[in-house]
C-alpha angles and dihedrals in degrees: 000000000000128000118248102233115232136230135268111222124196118176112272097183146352117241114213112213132190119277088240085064111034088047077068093050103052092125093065133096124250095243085066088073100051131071114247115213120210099253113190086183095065098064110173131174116241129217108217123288132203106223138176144191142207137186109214133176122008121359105247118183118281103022086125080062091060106051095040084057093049083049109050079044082067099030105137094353117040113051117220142203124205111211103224107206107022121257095340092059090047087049081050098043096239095161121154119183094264110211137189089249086058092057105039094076085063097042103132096009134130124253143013095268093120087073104006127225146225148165119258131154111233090204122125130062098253094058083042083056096053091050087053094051095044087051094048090042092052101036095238116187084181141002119208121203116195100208154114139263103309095029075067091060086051099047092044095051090045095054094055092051091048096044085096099057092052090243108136115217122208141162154205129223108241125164132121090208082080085226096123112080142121112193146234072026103046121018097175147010117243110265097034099101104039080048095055089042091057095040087056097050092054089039087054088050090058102052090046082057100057094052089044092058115016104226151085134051103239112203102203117187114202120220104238109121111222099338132076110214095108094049085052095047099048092044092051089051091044119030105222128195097251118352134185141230112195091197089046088052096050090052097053090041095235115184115217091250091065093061084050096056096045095047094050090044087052096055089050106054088041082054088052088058088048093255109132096165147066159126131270129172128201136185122256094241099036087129089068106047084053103100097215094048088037089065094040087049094051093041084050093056087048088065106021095108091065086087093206120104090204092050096047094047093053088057089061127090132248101259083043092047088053100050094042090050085051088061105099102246096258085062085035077060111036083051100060083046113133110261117240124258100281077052098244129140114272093233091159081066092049108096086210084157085061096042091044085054096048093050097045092046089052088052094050092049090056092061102035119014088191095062117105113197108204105203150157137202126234131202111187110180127077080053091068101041103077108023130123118295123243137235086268096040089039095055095028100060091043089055086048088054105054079044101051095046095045087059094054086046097058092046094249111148138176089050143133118211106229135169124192096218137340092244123119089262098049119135130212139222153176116238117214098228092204090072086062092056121114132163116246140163119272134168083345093308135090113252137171120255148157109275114234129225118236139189108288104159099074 
């Protein structure tokens, strides 16, 4: 078996960040801050390097790509670790040789079960002090983590803790949301596009159904996190009957009783031209776009840790307290749910699709007691995470990943792999992480993280 060769980098140019953020970011080098561009020209020989790669946060298509790509880059030269386990079993130093023969049986497969994953916050000192010690006990030159928004804080954070112990940190962009990009550079994240290519097929199937059939109203809510790029790509593939943007409603300033009411209009005057069926899809995070949710949601993190429904409800105003109060009590109680550990809201565990149907039947009824809405509810999430990757995903993550491991190799840190396309001509890059950075508010403090992309071509 023959080695893949790696890439030569050399800076391409130099990112300037706000003071807030570069004053965080003192113990890095100044190459983290710039791009590095793929250079063929710069060949240089490499002594051998100690690596290894973790999966953290969700699974997304192609990430065994990655790491059989990583993998064949060190074949008979480079050792390499797999972290079983994510960030925790980096923290725990569960660390295995990792070959190309181990990773061959999952080429073109579907989730991060040959290493695991999981979510876990690399923020205090004495997680900081384990990974020093795993990275001491196992002689790393670089750690890759394969992971999202909030996997790069990590990562970025990481790097500039380990720069004194010579161990490079570097990551890829993986997230099926679509919300991790940095373009011309990186248009997309690996697993967008196999998870929106399943979600279009089951939302397809829906809408045959109904015609099949002609009945029933299905409330599909889309995974996506925050953002809404997967809602928008499956609804222009598949024509639903009503769809929503959470970023086009926050701009318009839309209140949630307004979608009501435009979702229940729409269902009767389908129902005056005999249609009583169809077909809506929602975000995931729609609840959060809506202005009026949006300002119950963030009053409700300021006091979440009261841990005392009564006593977080007192601190709410009256127009909170109202629209709170018009939730039915399974959404009153998936809201004052605890956040998870990056400190965000739990939305996949939001049934926004049920909640969407109890409203609007309480406004039909309103204005016609005789109605009966016929509706289900639809989750689609955990079913893309982990599908098959597609031809994109499948060629994309293997090009990350010789990316990604020719960058640690060459003891860059601080860096994001990116490629522009996976075209014959596609260039590749190393993205400084730290240009993604912004403050935002988290568990009541302000805290760096990676800025997400949202929908902006509404």
């Amino acid at each position: 078996m023959t080695n893949s060769q790696p890439l030569s980098f050399s800076e391409f140019s130099t990112t300037s960040l706000d003071p807030a953020i570069q004053s965080l970011l003192q113990g890095l080098p100044p190459s983290s801050f710039s791009i590095l561009k793929a250079d063929s020209t710069n060949i240089t020989t490499l002594t051998p390097k100690r690596l290894a790669v973790c999966f953290s946060g969700g699974p997304a298509p192609g990430g065994h790509n990655v790491v059989l790509a990583i993998a064949k880059l060190c074949h008979n030269h480079h050792q390499l670790f797999g972290i079983i386990g994510g960030p925790a079993g980096l923290i725990k130093g569960q660390l295995k040789p990792l070959t190309v023969n181990d990773c061959l049986p999952y080429h073109n497969q579907g989730g991060f079960d040959l290493l695991q994953t999981d979510r876990t916050k690399i923020k205090d000192n004495s997680q900081l002090k384990a990974i020093k010690r795993v990275v001491k006990r196992f002689q790393l030159d670089a750690i890759i983590i394969i992971g999202g928004d909030d996997s790069h804080t990590n990562a970025l954070f990481l790097a500039q803790a380990l720069y004194s112990d010579t161990c490079a940190v570097i990551g890829v962009p993986k997230t099926i949301d679509g919300d991790l990009r940095y373009p011309p550079y990186l248009p997309i994240s690996f697993g967008f596009h196999s998870a929106c290519e399943l979600y279009t097929k089951l939302v397809r199937n829906l809408i045959c159904d109904t015609q099949s059939i002609l009945k029933y109203w299905h409330f599909v809510k889309l995974m996506g996190r925050s953002s809404s790029h997967i809602t928008q790509h499956v609804a222009h593939k598949t024509n639903p009957d009503l769809y929503f943007i959470g970023e086009q409603i926050a701009h318009d300033n839309i209140p949630l009783s307004a979608i009501i009411m435009q979702i229940g209009d729409t269902i009767i005057d389908a129902s005056l031209h005999n249609k009583t069926y169809g077909v809506i899809c929602i975000p995931e995070g729609l609840l959060e776009w809506v202005p009026d949710v949006k300002t119950l949601i963030e009053s409700l993190n300021k006091h979440i840790n009261l841990n005392d429904r009564s006593a977080i409800l007192k601190k709410l105003s009256s127009s909170e307290t109202a629209l709170f109060a018009s939730f039915p009590t399974y959404i009153q109680d998936q809201l004052l749910l605890d956040r998870d550990s990056h400190g965000n809201i739990q939305l996949s565990r939001i049934e926004t699709e049920r909640c969407l149907i109890h409203m609007v039947e309480a406004y039909i009824a309103d204005l016609d007691p005789t109605f009966t809405l016929e509706a289900m509810p639809h989750f689609y999430g955990y079913e893309g995470r982990c599908t098959t990757p597609n031809a994109f995903d499948a060629q994309f993550c293997t090009l990350l990943g010789q990316v990604a491991g020719s960058l640690a190799l060459h003891g860059y840190t601080g860096h994001m792999a990116a490629v522009d396309s996976i075209t014959e001509s596609y260039q590749a890059y190393g993205i400084p992480i730290a240009d993604l950075l912004t403050i935002e508010t988290r568990h009541n403090e302000q805290i760096p993280v990676i800025k997400k992309t949202i929908v902006t071509d509404f």
